[in-house]
C-alpha positions in Angstrom: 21.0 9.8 14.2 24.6 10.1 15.6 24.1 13.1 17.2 20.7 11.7 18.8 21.4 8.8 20.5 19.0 7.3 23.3 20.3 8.9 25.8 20.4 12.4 24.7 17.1 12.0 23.9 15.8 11.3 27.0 17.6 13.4 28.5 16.0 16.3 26.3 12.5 14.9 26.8 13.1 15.8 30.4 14.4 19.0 30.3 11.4 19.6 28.2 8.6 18.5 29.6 10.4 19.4 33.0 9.9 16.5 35.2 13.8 15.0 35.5 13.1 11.3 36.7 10.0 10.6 34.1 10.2 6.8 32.5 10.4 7.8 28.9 11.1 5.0 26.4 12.5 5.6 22.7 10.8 4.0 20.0 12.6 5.4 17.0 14.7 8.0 16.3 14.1 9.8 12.6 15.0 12.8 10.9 13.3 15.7 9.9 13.5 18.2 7.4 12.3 21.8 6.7 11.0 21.9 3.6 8.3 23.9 1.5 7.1 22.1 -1.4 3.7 22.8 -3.9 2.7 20.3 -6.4 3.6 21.5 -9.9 -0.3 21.0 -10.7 -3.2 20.6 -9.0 -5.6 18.6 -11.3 -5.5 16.2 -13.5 -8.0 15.2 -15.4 -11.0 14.6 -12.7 -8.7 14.4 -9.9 -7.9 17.5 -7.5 -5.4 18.5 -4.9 -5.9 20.1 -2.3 -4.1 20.5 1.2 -1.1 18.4 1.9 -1.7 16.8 -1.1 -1.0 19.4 -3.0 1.8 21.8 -0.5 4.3 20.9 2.1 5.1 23.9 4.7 7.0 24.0 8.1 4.9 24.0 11.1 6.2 27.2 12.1 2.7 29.0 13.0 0.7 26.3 13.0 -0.7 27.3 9.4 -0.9 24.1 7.7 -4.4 22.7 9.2 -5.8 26.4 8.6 -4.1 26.3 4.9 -6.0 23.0 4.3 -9.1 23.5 5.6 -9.0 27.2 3.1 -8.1 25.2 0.0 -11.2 22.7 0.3 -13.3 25.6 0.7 -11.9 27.1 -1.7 -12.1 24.3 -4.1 -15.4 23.3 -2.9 -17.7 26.5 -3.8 -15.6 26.2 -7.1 -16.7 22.6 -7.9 -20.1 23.3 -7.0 -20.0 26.4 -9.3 -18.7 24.3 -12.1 -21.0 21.4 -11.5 -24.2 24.0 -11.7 -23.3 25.2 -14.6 -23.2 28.7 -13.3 -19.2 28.7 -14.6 -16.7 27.0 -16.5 -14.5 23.9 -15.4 -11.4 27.1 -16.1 -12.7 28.3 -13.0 -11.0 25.1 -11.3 -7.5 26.1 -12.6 -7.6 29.1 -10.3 
């Protein structure tokens, strides 16, 4: 966070939000990462992953609420499948 103090922080809050004399207090400071990430599985045994449980993506595009909201679909017409009997648990894998 030496490249971030207080100050500069503010100072970029302004420019950003453009209003230059805003009251703007800090709270913390933290880092952040870029990172794309999947589990290596996603069940185990009764349990399932889906959504950010199961991937990490960047923000960029705003896909990660859309991404989610797929996979439980997804999973959910699966599971219902499965628990019908009109397929086999295999069909969870996929």
């Amino acid at each position: 966070m030496e490249d971030y103090p207080e100050e500069r922080c503010i100072r970029l809050i302004r420019a950003a939000i453009g209003i230059p004399d805003i009251s703007v207090t800090i709270k913390k400071v933290l880092t952040w990462e870029m990172a794309a990430r999947v589990a290596d599985r996603f069940q185990q045994g009764r349990v399932l992953l889906v959504g950010d449980s199961a991937r990490v993506q960047p923000p960029s595009g705003g896909l990660g609420g859309n991404t989610g909201i797929a996979e439980a679909q997804n999973l959910a017409w699966k599971l219902a499948a499965v628990l019908r009997g009109e397929a086999g648990p295999d069909l969870l894998a996929t």
